[in-house]
Legacy VTK file of the C-alpha trace (Angstrom):
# vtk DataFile Version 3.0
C-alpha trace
ASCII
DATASET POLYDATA
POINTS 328 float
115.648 71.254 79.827
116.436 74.396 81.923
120.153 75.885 81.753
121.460 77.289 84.858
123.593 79.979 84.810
126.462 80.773 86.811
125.999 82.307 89.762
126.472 86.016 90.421
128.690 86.616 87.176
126.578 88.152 84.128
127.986 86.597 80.702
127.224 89.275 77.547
126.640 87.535 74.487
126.536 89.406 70.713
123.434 88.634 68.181
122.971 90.224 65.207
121.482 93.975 65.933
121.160 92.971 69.768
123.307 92.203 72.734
122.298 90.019 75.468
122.944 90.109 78.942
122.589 87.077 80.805
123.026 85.808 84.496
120.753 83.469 86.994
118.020 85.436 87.182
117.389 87.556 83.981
118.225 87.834 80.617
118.524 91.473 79.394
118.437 92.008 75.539
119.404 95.708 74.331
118.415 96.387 70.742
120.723 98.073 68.217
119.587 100.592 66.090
119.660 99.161 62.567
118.111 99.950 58.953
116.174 96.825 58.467
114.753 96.062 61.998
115.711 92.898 61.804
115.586 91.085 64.892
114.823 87.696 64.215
118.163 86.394 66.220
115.547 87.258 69.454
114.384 83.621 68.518
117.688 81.984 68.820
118.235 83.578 72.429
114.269 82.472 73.378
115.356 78.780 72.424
118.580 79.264 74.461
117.499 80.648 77.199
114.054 78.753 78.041
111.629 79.302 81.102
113.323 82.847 81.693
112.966 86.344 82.133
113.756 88.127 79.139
113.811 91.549 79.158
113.994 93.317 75.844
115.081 97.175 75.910
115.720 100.474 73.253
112.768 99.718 71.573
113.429 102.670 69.896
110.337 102.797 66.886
106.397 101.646 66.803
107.877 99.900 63.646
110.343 97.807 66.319
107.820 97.370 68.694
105.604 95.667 66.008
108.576 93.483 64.258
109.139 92.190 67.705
105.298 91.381 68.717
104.998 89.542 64.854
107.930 87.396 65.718
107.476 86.893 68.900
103.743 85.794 67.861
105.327 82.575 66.137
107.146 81.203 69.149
106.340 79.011 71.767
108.158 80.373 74.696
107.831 78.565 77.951
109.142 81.626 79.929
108.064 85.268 79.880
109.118 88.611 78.183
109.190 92.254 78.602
109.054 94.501 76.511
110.199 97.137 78.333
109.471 100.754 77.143
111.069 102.664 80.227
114.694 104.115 80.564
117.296 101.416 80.271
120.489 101.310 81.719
122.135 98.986 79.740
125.966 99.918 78.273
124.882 103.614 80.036
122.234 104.178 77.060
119.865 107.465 78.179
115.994 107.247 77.891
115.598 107.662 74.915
112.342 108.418 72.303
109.957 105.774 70.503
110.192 107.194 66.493
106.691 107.283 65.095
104.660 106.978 68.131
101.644 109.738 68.367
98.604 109.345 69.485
97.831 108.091 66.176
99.958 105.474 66.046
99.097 101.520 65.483
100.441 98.839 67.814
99.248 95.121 67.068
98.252 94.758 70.507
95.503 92.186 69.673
98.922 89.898 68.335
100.564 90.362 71.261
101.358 86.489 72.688
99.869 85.930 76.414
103.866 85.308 77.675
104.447 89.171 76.388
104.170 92.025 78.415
104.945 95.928 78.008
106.378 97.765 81.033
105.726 101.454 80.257
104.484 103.070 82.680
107.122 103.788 85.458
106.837 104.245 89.180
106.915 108.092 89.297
103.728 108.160 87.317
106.306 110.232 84.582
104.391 110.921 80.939
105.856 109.874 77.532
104.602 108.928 73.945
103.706 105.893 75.226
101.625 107.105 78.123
100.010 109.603 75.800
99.138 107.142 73.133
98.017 104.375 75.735
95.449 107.216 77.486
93.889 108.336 73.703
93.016 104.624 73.044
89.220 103.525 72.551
87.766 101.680 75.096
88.464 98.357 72.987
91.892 98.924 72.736
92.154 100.118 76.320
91.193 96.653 77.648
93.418 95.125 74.802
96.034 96.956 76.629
95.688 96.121 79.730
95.467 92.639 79.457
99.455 93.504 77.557
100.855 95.316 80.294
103.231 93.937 83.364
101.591 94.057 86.837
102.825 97.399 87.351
102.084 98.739 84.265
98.582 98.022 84.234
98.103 99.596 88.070
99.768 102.890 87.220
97.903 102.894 84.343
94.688 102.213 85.949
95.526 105.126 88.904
95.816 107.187 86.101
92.611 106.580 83.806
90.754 107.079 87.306
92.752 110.310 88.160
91.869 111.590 84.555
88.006 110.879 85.514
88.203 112.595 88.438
90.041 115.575 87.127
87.394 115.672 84.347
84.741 115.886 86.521
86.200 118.085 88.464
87.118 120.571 85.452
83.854 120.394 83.972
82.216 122.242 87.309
84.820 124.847 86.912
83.724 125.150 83.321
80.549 124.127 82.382
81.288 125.429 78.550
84.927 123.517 78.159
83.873 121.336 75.618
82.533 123.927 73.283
85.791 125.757 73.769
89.061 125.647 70.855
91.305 123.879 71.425
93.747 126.658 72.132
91.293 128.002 74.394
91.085 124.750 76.279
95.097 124.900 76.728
95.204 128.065 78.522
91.834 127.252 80.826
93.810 123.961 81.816
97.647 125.966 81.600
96.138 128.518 84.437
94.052 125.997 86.137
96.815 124.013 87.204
99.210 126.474 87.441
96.902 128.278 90.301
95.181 125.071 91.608
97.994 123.402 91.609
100.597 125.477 93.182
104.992 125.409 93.573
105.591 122.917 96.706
108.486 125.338 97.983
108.236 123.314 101.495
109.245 119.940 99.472
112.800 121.846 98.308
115.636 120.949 100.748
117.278 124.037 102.470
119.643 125.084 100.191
116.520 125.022 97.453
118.623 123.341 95.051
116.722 120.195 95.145
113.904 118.125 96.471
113.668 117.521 100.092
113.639 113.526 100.564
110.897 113.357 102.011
109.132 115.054 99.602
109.780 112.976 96.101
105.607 112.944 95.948
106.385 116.162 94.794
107.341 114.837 91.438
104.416 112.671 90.990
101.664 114.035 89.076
99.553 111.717 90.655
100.185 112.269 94.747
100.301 116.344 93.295
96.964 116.069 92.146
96.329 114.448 95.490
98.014 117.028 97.993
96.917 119.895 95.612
100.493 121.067 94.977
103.852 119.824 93.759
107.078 120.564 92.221
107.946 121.639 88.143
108.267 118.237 87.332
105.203 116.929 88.960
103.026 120.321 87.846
104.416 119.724 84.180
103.775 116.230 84.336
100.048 116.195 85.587
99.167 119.072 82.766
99.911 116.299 80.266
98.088 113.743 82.156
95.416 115.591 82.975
94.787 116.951 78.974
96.583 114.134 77.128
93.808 111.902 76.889
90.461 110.439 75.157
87.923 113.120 77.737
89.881 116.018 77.421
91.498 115.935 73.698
94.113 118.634 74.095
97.795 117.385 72.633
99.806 118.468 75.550
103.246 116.919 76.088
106.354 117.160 78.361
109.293 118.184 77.369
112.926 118.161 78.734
115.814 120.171 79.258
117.777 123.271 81.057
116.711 126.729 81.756
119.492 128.790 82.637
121.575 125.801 82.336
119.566 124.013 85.270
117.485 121.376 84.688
114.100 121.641 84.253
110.934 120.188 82.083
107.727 122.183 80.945
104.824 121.733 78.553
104.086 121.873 75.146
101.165 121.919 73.387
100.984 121.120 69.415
97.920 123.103 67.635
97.132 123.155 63.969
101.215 121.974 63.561
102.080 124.620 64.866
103.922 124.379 68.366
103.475 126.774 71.508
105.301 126.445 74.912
103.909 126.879 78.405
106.007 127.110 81.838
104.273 126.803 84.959
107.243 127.056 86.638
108.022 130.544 85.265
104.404 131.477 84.611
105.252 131.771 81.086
102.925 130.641 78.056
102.360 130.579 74.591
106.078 130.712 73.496
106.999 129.588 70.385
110.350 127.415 69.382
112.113 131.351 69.088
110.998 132.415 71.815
112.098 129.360 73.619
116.189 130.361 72.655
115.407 133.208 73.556
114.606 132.766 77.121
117.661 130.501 77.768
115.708 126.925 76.988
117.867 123.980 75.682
115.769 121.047 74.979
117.024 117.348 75.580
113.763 115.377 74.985
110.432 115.886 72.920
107.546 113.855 72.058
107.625 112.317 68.492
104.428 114.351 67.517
105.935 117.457 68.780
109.565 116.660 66.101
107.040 116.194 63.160
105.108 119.004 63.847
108.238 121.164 64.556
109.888 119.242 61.229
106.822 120.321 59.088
106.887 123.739 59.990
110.152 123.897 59.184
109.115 122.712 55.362
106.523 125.016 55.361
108.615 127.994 56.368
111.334 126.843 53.595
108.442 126.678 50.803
107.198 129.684 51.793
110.916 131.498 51.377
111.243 129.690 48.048
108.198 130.972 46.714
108.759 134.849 48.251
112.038 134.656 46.198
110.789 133.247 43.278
108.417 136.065 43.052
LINES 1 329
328 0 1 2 3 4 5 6 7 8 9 10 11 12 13 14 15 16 17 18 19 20 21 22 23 24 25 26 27 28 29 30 31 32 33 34 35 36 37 38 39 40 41 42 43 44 45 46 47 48 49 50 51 52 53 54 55 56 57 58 59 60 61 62 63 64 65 66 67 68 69 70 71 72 73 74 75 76 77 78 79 80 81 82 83 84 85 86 87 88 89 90 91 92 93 94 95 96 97 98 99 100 101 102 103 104 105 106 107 108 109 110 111 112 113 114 115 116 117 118 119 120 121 122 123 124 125 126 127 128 129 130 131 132 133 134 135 136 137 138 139 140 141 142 143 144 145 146 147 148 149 150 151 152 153 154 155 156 157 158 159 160 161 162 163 164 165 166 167 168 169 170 171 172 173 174 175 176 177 178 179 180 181 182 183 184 185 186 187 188 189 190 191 192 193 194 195 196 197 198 199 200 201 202 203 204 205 206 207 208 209 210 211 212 213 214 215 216 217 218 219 220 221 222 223 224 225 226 227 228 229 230 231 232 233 234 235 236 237 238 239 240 241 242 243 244 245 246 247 248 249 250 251 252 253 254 255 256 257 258 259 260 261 262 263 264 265 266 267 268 269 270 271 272 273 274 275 276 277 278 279 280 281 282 283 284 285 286 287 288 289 290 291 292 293 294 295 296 297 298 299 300 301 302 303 304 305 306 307 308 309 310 311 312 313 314 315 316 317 318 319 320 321 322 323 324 325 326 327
């Protein structure tokens, strides 16, 4: 039997390692961040809450994501749910970043019941992880995929497979040779390609310049800046990674986030050989490593996973190396 909620209050009920959020419409489930992953009270609110919306959020590790899909796999839920990979607003949480996820990463996405669904791409066609992961799968796993994702999902991820095509083709008569080339190499070719193809929309800024012009926000989309050949620093940033994220192109580009000068801002980097080097098209700045980052007044509020190992290793490797220098 259905149970009907009251209407227009929202009643916020606490599970072990989860609190739900519950009113006529949806039911909103925010993970807590816990040792075990244990999240097997999820079945008591599925049995609860029957025929609903549930929307699960802060999946915060690929080891989450795949404790939820193997429990989830067991129950017979007459309703649907969302695993929902995009910024959450519950309890004022910020986005925040899936531990472990790299293009290497393995999801059970061929578990994956047919009432489960991942939202992860979001409206502004804005990169992550999950984006980056989800456009270096084989073809198998690509379909796997997008038979997995929510509506919207699975069209922003299919603008952006075609976009990538395009872009390919369209790189490949610039530069015949780009495949041959290091990877490195292909970083800057792509780095100056955009950053000169793809020029600073200073018409989408609003008059002051401190901000975008409303009737500009395609600005921001890496998508609709591939389009109109131009954009702003969060739309150029964020179509580099598209554009050289991915199973044609091969080069491990990410976004990252922060302040320059204590304004906010977001630029590339690009992980080689561990080793990490930063590239502003905004500034027309490249190949800066995490020093020379500080030094130019960067503060960094988000990174990709594979960019805090790689940055974490070198680290290590830095600290061996002083070890041994001493020792000697």
């Amino acid at each position: 039997m259905r149970k009907y909620l009251p209407k227009n209050d929202t009643i916020k009920e606490e599970y072990k390692n989860m609190t739900c959020y519950s009113n006529l419409n949806m039911i909103n489930v925010w993970l807590h961040k816990n040792i075990e992953s244990d999240f097997t009270d999820i079945v008591k609110i599925l049995k609860k809450y029957d025929y609903h919306l549930i929307n699960i959020g802060n999946i915060y590790s690929v080891n989450v994501i795949n404790r939820l899909i193997y429990i989830l796999k067991k129950c017979n839920y007459k309703g649907r749910v969302v695993l929902d990979l995009i910024d959450n607003n519950y309890d004022n949480k910020k986005d925040g970043i899936i531990r472990g996820l790299d293009n290497d990463s393995k999801i059970n996405l061929s578990s994956i019941p047919k009432y489960v669904k991942i939202s992860g791409f979001d409206s502004n066609n804005r990169q992550t992880e999950f984006t980056a992961w989800a456009h270096n799968l084989n073809i198998k796993d690509k379909k796997r995929l997008i038979v997995s994702l929510t509506d919207n999902s699975r069209d922003k991820f299919l603008d952006q497979e075609i976009m990538i095509i395009s872009f390919k083709d369209e790189l490949l008569k610039k530069c015949p040779n780009f495949n041959n080339l290091k990877p490195k190499e292909k970083m800057n070719f792509l780095y100056e390609y955009i950053r000169i193809n793809f020029p600073y929309s200073f018409d989408s800024l609003n008059k002051e310049g401190t901000g975008v012009n409303m009737n500009s926000l395609w600005a921001e989309n890496p998508l609709k800046v591939y389009e109109n050949r131009k954009g702003l620093n969060i739309g150029r940033s964020n179509l580099l990674a598209l554009v050289s994220n991915n199973s044609l192109i091969k080069v491990n580009c990410t976004v990252a986030e922060g302040n320059k000068n204590g304004v906010k801002h977001s630029w590339n980097q690009f992980i080689d050989d561990e080793k990490i080097y930063n590239y502003d098209l905004a500034y027309s700045l490249k190949d800066m490593n995490m020093g020379d980052i500080k030094k130019n007044n960067y503060s960094i509020d988000r990174m990709y996973p594979s960019v805090i190992k790689s940055y974490r290793l070198n680290k290590n490797k830095q600290k061996k190396k002083l070890i041994l220098i001493k020792r000697h």
